[in-house]
Backbone as ProteinMPNN parsed JSONL, in Angstrom:
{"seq_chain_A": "XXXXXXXXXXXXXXXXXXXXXXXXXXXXXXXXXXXXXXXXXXXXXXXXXXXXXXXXXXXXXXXXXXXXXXXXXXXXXXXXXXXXXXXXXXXXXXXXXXXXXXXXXXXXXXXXXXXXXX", "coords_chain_A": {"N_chain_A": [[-22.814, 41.767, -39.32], [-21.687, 40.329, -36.325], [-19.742, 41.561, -33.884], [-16.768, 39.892, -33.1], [-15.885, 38.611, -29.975], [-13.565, 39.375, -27.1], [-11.069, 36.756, -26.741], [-10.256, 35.086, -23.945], [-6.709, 34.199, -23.664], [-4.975, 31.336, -23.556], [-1.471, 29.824, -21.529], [0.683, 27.344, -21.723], [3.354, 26.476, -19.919], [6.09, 24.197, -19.499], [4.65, 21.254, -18.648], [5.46, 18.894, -17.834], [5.348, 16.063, -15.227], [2.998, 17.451, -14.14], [-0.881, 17.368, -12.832], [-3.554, 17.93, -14.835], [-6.834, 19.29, -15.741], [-9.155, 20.468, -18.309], [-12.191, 21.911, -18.705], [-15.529, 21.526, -18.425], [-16.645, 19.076, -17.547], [-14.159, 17.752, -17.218], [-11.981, 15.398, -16.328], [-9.509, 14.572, -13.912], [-6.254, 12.652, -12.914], [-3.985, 11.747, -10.167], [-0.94, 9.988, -10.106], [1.957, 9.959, -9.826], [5.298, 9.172, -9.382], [4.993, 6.559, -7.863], [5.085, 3.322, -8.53], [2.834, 0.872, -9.541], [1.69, -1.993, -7.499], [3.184, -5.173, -7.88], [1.752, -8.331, -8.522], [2.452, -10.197, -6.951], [3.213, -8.98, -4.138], [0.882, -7.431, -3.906], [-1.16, -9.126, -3.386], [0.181, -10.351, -0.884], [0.573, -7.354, 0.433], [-2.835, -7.364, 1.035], [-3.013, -9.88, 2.268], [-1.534, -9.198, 4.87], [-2.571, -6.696, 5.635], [-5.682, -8.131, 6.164], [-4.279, -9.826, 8.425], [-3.527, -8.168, 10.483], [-6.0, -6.947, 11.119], [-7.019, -9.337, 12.145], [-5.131, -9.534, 13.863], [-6.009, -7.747, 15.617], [-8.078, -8.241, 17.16], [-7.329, -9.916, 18.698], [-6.139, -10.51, 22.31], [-3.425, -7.648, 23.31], [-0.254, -8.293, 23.067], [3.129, -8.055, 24.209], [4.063, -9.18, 21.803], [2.573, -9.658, 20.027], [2.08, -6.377, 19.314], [4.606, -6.517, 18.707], [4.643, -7.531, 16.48], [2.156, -6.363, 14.657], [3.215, -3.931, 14.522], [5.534, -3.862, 12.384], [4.288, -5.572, 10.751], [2.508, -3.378, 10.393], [4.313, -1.262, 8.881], [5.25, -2.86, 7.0], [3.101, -3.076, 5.547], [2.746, 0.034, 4.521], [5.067, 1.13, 2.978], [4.572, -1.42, 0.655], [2.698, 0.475, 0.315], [3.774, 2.824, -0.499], [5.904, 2.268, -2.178], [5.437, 0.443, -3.922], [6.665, -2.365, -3.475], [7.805, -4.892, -1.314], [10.567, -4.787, 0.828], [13.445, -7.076, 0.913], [14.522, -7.059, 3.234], [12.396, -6.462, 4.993], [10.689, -8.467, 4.887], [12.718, -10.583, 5.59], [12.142, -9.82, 8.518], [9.315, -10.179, 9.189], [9.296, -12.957, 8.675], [10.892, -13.614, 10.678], [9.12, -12.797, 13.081], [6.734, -13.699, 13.021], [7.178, -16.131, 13.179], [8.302, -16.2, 15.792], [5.955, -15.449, 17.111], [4.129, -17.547, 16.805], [3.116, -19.475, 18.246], [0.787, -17.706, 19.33], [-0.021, -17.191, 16.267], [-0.691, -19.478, 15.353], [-3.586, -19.96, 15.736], [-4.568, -18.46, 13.763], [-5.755, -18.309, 10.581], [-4.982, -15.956, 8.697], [-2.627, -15.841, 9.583], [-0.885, -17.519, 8.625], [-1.559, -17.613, 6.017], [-0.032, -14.914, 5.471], [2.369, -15.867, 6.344], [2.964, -18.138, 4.393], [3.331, -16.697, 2.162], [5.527, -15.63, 2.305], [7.24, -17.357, 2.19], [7.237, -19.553, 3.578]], "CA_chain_A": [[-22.0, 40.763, -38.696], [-21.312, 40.868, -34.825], [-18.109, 42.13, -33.428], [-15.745, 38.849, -32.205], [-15.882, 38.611, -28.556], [-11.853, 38.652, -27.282], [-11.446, 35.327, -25.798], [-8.594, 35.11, -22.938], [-5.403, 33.59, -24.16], [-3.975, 30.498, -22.3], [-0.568, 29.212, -22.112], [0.973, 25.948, -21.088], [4.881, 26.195, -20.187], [6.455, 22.924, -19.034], [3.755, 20.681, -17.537], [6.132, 17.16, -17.446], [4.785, 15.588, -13.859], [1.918, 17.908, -14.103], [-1.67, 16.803, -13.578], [-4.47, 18.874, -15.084], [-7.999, 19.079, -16.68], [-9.764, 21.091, -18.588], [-13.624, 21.918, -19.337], [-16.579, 21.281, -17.152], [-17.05, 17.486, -17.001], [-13.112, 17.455, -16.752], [-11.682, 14.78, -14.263], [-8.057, 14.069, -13.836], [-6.272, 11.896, -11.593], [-2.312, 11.726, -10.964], [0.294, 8.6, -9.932], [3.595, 9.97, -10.079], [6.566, 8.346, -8.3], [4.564, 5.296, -7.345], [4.705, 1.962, -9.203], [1.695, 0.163, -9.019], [2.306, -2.98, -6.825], [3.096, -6.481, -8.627], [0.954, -8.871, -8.08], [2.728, -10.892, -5.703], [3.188, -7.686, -3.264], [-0.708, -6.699, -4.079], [-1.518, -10.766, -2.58], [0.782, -10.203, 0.382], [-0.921, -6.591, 1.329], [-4.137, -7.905, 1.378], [-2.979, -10.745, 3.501], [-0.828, -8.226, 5.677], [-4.119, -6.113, 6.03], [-6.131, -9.29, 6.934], [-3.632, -10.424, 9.635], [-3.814, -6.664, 11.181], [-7.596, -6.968, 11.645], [-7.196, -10.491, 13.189], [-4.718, -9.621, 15.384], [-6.696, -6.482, 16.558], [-9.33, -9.256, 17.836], [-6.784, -10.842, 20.35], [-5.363, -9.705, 23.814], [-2.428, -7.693, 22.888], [0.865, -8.597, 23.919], [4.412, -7.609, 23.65], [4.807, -9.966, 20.572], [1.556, -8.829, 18.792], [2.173, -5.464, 19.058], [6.123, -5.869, 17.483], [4.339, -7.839, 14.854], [1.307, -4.985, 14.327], [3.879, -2.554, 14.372], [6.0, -4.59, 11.224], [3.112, -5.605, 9.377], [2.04, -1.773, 9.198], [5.228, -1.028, 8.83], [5.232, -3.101, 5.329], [1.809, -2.314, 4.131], [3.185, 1.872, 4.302], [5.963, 0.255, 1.751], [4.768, -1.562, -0.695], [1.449, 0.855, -0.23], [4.958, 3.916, -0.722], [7.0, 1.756, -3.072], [4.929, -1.025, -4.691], [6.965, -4.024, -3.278], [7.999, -5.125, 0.218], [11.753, -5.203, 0.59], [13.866, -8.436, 1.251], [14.802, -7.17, 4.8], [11.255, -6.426, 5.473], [10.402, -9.924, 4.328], [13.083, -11.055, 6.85], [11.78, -9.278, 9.766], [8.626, -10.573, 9.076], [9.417, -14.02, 8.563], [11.044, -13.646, 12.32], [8.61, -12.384, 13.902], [5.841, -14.703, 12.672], [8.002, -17.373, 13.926], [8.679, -16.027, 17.479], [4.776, -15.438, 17.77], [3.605, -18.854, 16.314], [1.743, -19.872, 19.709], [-0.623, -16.307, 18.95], [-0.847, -16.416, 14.902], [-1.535, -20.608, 14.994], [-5.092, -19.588, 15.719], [-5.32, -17.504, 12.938], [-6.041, -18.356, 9.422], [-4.382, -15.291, 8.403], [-1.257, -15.664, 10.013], [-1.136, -18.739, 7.648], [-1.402, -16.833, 4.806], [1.285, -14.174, 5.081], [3.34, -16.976, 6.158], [2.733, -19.127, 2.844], [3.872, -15.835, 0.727], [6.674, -14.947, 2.611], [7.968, -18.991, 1.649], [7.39, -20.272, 5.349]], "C_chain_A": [[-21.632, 41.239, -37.305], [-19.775, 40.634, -34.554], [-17.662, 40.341, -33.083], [-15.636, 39.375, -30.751], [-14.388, 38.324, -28.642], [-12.058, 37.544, -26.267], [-9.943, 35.469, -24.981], [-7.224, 34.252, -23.957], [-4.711, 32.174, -22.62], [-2.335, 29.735, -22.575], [0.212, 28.333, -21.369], [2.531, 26.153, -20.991], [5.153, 24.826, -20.046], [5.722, 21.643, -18.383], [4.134, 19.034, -17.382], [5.935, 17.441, -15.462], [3.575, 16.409, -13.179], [0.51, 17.127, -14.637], [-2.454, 17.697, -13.836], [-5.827, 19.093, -15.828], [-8.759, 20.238, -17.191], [-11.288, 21.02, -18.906], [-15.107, 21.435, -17.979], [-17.076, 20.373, -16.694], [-15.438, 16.725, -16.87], [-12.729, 16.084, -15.764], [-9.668, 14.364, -14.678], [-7.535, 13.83, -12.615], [-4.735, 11.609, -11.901], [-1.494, 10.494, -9.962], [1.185, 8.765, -9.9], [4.403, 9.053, -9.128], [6.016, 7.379, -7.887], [4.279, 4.488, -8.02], [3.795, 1.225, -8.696], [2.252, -1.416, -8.464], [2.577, -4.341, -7.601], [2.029, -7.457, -7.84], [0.948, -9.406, -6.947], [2.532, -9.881, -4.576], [1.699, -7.496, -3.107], [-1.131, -7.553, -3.194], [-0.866, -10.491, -1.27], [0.448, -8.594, 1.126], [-1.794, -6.789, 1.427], [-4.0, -8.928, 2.302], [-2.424, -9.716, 5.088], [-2.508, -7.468, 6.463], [-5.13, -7.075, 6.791], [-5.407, -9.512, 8.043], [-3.692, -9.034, 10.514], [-4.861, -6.83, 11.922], [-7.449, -8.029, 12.126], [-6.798, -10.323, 14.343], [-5.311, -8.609, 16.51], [-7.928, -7.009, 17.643], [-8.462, -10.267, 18.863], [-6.171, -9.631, 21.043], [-3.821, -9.412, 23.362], [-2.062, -7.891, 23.788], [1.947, -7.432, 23.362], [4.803, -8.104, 21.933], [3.526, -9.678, 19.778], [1.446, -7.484, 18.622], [3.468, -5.422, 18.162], [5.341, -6.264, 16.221], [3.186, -6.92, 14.206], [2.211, -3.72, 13.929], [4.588, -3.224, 12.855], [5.249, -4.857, 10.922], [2.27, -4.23, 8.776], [3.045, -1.258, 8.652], [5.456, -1.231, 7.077], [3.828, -2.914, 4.57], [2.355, -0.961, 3.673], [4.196, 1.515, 3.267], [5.909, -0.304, 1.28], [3.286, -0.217, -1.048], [2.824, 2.579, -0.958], [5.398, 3.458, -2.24], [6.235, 0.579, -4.232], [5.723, -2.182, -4.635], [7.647, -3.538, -1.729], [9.62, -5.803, 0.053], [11.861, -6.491, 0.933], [13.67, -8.648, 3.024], [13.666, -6.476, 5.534], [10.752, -7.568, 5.551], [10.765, -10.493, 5.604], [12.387, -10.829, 8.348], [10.282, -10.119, 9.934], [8.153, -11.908, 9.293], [9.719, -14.425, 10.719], [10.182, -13.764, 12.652], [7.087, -13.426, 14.065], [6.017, -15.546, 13.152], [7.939, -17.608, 15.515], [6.739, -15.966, 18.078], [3.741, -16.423, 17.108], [2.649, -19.404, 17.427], [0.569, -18.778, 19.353], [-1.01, -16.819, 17.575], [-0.992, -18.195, 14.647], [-2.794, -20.532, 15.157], [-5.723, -18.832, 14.753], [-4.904, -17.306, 11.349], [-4.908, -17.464, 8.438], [-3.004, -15.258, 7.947], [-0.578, -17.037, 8.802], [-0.578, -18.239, 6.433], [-0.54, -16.289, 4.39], [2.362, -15.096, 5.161], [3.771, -17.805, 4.868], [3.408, -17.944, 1.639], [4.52, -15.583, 1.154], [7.581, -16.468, 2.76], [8.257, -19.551, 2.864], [7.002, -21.165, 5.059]], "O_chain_A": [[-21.302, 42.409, -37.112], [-18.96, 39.79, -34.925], [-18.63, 39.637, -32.797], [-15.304, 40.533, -30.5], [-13.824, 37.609, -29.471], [-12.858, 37.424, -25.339], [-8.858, 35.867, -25.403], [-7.413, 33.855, -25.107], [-4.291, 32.196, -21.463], [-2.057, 29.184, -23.64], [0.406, 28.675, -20.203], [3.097, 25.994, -22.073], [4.286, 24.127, -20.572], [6.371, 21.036, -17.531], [3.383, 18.156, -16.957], [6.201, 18.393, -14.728], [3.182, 16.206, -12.031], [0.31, 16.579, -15.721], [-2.281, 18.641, -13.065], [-5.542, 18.977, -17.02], [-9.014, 21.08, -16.329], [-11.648, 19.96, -19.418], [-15.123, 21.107, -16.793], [-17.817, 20.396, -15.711], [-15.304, 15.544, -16.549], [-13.192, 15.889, -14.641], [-9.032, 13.977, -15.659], [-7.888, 14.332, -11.548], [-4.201, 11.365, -12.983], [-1.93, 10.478, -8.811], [1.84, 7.724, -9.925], [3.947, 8.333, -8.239], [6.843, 6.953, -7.08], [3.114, 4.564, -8.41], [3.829, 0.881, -7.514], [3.204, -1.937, -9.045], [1.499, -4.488, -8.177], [1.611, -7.258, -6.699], [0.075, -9.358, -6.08], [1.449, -10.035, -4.011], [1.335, -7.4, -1.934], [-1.535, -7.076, -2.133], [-1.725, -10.398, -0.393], [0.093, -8.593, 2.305], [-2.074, -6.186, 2.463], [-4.835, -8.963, 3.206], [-3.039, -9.698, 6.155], [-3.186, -7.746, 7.452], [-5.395, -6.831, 7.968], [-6.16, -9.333, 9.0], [-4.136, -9.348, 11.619], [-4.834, -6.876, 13.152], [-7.985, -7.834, 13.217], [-7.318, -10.584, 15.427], [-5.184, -8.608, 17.734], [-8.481, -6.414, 18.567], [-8.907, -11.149, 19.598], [-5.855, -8.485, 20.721], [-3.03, -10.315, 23.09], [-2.558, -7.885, 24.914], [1.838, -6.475, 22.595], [5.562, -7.557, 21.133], [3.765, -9.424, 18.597], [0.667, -7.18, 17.719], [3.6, -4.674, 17.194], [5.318, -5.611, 15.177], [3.382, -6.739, 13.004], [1.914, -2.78, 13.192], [3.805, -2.908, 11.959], [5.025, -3.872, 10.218], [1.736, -3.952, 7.702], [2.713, -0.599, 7.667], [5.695, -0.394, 6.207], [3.584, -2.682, 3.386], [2.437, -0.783, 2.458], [3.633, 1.918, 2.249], [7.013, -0.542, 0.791], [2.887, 0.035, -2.185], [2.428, 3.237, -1.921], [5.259, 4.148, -3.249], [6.758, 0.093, -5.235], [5.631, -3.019, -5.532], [7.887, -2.443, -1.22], [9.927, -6.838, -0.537], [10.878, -7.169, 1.231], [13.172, -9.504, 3.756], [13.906, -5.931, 6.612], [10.193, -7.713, 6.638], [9.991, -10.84, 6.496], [12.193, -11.749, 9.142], [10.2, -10.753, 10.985], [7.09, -12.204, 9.839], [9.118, -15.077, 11.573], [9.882, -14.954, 12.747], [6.566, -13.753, 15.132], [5.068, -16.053, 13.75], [7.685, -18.59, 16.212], [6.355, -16.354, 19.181], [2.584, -16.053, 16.91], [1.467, -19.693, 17.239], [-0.563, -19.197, 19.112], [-2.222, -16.976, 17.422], [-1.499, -18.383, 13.541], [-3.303, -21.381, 14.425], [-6.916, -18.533, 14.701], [-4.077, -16.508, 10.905], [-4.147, -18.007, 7.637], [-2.404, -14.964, 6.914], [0.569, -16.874, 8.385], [0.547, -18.397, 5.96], [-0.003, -16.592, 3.325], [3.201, -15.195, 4.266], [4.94, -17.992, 4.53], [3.856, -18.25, 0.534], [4.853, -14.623, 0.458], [8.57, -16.508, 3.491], [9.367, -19.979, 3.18], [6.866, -22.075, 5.877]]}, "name": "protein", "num_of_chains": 1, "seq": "XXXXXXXXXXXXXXXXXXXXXXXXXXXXXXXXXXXXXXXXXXXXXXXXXXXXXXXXXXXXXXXXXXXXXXXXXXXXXXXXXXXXXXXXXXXXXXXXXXXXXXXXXXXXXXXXXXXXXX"}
């Protein structure tokens, strides 16, 4: 009979919010602290994102840059948080408003408008 090979010893203390895999086709993949977005939120970054890339196709201004700057502003929060606060909402709603001559040309601008109850 052949000797037993010693095999290492492993040991696991505490691993709550730990991610980890073992073995050689292993895969692990980790999510903490971030709620996945609701739907509504998920529909309004994808429009958000869309209106970004439109507006990157006109002559900026003063009033498409505040609104580029607030629409990345709320993708980084619900893409942080999984939803887009109220008083992000608000700001939004403004600003859409004040640059209505720019985002009537653009489909988009439409869009976020329609989910933010314009």
């Amino acid at each position: 009979m052949a000797a037993r090979e010693e095999q290492p010893g492993v040991s696991l203390g505490n691993v709550h919010g730990s991610t980890f895999a073992i073995g050689s086709n292993a895969h692990a993949e980790s999510h903490h602290g971030v709620p996945a977005p609701r739907a509504a939120d998920e529909e309004l970054l994808t429009a958000v994102r869309e209106l970004r890339a439109d507006l990157s196709r006109l002559r900026q201004s003063e009033q498409t840059a505040r609104l580029d700057e607030a629409l990345a502003e709320t993708e980084d929060e619900i893409d942080r948080t999984g939803a887009a606060g109220e008083g992000r909402r608000r700001r939004l709603r403004d600003l859409l408003a004040d640059a209505e001559t720019v985002t009537a040309l653009l489909a988009s601008a439409g869009t976020v408008a329609g989910l933010l109850g314009m």
